[in-house]
C-alpha positions in Angstrom: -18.9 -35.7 -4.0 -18.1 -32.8 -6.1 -15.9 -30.4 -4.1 -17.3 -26.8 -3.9 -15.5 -23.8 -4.0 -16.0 -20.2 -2.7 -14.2 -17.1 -4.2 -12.1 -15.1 -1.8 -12.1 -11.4 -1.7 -9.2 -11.3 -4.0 -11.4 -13.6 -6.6 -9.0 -16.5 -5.6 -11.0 -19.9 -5.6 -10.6 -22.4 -2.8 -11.5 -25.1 -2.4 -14.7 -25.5 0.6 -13.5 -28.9 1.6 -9.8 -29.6 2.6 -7.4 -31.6 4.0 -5.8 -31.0 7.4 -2.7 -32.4 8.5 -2.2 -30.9 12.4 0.0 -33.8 14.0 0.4 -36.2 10.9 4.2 -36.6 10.4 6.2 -39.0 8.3 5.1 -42.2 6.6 1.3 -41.9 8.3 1.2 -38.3 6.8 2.8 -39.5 3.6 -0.2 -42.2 3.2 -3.0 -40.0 4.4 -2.4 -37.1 2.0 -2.0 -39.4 -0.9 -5.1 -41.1 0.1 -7.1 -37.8 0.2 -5.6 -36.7 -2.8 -6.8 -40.2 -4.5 -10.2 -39.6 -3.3 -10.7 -36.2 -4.6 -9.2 -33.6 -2.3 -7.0 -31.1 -3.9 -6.8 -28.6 -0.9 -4.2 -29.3 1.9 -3.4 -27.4 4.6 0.0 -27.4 6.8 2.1 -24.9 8.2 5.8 -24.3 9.1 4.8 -25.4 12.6 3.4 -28.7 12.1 6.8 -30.4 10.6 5.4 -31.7 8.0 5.7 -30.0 4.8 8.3 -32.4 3.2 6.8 -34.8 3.9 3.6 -33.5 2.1 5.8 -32.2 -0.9 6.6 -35.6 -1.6 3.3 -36.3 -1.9 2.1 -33.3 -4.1 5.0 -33.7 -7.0 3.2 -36.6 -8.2 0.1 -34.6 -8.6 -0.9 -32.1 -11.3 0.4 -28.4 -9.3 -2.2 -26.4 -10.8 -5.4 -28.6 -9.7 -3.7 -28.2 -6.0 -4.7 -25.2 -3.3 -1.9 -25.7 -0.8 -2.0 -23.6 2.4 0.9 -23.2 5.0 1.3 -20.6 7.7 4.4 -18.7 8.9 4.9 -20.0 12.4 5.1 -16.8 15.1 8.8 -16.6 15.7 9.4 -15.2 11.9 7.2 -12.4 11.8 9.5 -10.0 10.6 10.0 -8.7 7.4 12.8 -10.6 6.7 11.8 -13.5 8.5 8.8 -13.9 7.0 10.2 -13.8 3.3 12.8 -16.7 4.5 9.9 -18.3 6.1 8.0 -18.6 2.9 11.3 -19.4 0.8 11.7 -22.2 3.1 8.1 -23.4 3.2 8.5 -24.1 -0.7 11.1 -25.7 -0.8 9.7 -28.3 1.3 6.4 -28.4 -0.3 8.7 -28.6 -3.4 6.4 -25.6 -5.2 7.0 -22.4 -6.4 3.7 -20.4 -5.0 1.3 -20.9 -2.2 -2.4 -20.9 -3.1 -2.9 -19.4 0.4 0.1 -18.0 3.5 -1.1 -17.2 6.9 0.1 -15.3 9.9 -0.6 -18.5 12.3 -0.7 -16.9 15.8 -1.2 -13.5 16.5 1.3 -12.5 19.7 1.7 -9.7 22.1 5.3 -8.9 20.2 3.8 -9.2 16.5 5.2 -6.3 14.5 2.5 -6.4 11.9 3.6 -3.4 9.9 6.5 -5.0 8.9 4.8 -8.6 9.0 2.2 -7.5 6.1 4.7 -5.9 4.0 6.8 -9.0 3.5 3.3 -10.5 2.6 2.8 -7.9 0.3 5.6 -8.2 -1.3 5.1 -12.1 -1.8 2.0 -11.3 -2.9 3.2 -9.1 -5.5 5.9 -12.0 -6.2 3.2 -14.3 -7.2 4.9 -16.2 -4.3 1.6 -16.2 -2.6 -1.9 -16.3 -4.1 -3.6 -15.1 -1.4 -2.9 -13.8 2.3 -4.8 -14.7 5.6 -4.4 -15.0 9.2 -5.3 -17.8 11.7 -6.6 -17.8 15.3 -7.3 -13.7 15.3 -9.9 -12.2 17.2 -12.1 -9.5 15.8 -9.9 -7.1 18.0 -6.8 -8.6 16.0 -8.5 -8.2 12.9 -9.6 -4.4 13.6 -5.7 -4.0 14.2 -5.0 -6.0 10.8 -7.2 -4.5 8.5 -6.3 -0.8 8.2 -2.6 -1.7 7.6 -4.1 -4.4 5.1 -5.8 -1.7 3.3 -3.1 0.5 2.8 -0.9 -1.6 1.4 -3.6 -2.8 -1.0 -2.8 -6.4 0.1 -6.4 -8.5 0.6 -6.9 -10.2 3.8 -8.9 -13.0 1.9 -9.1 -15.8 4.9 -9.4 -15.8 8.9 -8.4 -19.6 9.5 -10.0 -20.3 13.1 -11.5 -22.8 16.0 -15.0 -23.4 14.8 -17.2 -26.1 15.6 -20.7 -26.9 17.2 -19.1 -26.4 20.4 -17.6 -23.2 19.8 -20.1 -21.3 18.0 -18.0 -17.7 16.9 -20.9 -16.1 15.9 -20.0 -12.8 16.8 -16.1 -13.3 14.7 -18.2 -14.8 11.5 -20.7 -11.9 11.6 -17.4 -9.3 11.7 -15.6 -11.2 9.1 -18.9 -11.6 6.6 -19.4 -7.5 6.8 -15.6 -7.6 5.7 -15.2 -10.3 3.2 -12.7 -12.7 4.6 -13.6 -15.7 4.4 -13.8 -18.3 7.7 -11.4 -21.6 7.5 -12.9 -23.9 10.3 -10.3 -26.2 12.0 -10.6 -28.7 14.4 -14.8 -28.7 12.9 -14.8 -31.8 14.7 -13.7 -30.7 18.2 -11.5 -33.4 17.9 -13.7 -36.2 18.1 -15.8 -34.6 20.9 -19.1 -34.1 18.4 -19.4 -38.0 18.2 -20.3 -37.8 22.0 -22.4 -34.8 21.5 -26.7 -35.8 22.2 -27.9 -33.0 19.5 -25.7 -34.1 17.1 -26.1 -37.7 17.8 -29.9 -37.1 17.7 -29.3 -35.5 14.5 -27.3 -37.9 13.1 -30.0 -40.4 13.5 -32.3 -39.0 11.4 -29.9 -38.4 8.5 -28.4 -41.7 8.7 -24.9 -39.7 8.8 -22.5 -39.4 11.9 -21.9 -36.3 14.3 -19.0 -35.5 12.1 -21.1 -35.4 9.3 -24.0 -33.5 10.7 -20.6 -30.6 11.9 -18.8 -30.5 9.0 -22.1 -30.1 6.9 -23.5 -27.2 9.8 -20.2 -25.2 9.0 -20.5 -25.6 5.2 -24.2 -23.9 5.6 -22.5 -21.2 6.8 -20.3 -21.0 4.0 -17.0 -21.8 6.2 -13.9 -23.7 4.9 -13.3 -26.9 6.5 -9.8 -28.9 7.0 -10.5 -32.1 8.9 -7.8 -34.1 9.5 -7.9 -37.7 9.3 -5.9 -40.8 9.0 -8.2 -43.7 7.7 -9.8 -44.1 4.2 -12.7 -44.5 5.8 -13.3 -41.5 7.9 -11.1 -39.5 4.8 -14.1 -40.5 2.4 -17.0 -39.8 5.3 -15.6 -36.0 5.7 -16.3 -36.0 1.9 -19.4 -37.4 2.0 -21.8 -34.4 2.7 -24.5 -34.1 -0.5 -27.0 -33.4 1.5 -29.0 -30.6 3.2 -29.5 -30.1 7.4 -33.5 -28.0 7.6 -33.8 -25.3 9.4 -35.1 -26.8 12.5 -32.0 -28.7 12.9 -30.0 -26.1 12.5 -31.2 -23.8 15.0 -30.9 -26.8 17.4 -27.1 -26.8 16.3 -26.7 -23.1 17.0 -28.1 -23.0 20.3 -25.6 -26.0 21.7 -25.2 -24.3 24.6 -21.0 -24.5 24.9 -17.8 -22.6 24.4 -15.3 -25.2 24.2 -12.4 -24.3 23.3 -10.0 -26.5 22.5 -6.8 -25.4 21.2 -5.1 -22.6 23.5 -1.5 -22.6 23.3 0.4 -20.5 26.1 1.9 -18.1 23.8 -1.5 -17.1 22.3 -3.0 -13.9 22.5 -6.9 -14.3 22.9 -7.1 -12.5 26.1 -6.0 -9.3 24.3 
């Protein structure tokens, strides 16, 4: 399948479709990314927190650098000014690159000193260290915080990288973050595995002669969401590419309305109460 891409609010392209590598590490991430890279993908996504990055760079130096869109995110205990600039510094030297295609703030926290946080970004930015800036895992409230001190310092905030799937529908964040332009990266789309026990997606499925994960990844993609699922076997690394075809109208009202909000991903030290 040829890989769409959307253009970010800073005219940046990414990639729709990527690669995520959440809890690969060592010689089982090594041979997943390669495989995905063999099959087609050229976006990646890691971060400073997943302990994986060399491992990955290992991988990308055999591969042409400007056909790539690597993403990592600074982890929550750098975001300083300083810290964040060492962050980065660090992050490519592991990925063995000299830019990021995207950086994001990967948790927002009660502490986060986001003044000085965005203008170590924007100083990256300016760099050409970093293609494009984004966050991950803010709330619209986070982003209302984010966005005027964005603004001032003329630095885009091109992506909101998130919890999306069937069963957590954030209709309300992807409404706020359409009227803004940032764009909506979609991890976890499969709920980690739980859509392939799901009966409307299963139901769905059926008729398409594709599976749950399928009929997710292809619901989020109508939306015009970036998605990053991780897997570890060719075969389910060539299914999350295989999605040329169209869900009607019907079904996807059936989709919206699952009637859940699951989420699944709440660390202790994140801030979604706020």
């Amino acid at each position: 399948m040829h890989i769409p891409s959307i253009k970010l609010n800073n005219n940046t392209l990414m990639p729709q479709i990527g690669f995520g590598t959440w809890q690969l590490r060592g010689e089982k991430c090594i041979q997943a990314v390669n495989t995905a890279l063999q099959m087609g993908y050229t976006h990646i996504d890691t971060a400073e927190m997943y302990l994986n990055e060399s491992e990955i760079g290992t991988v990308l130096k055999k591969y042409d650098r400007k056909k790539l869109f690597i993403t990592s995110k600074v982890a929550p205990d750098n975001l300083d000014y300083y810290k964040v600039l060492a962050a980065c510094e660090e992050s490519l030297a592991r990925l063995e690159t000299d830019y990021l295609d995207l950086y994001l703030i990967h948790w927002p926290t009660k502490t986060i000193d986001l003044p000085q946080a965005l203008k170590a970004f924007k100083a990256l930015y300016e760099e050409k260290k970093i293609k494009a800036f984004g966050v991950s895992n803010f709330t619209i409230h986070h982003l209302q915080d984010v966005l005027p001190l964005a603004k001032e310092l003329k630095l885009p905030l091109s992506v909101n990288q998130v919890e999306f799937h069937p069963r957590l529908y954030q209709k309300d964040l992807l409404t706020f973050c359409n009227k803004h332009t940032i764009s909506i990266t979609a991890y976890s789309p499969l709920a980690m595995g739980m859509v392939f026990k799901d009966p409307v997606l299963k139901s769905i499925a059926a008729t398409y002669k594709k599976t749950s994960g399928q009929i997710s990844l292809r619901w989020l993609l109508d939306k015009n969401l970036v998605i990053i699922p991780k897997a570890t076997t060719p075969e389910h690394i060539r299914q999350n590419l295989e999605l040329d075809f169209k869900l009607s109208q019907e079904d996807t009202v059936r989709i919206d309305t699952i009637n859940s909000q699951q989420r699944l991903i709440n660390p202790s030290f994140a801030d979604f109460e706020y």
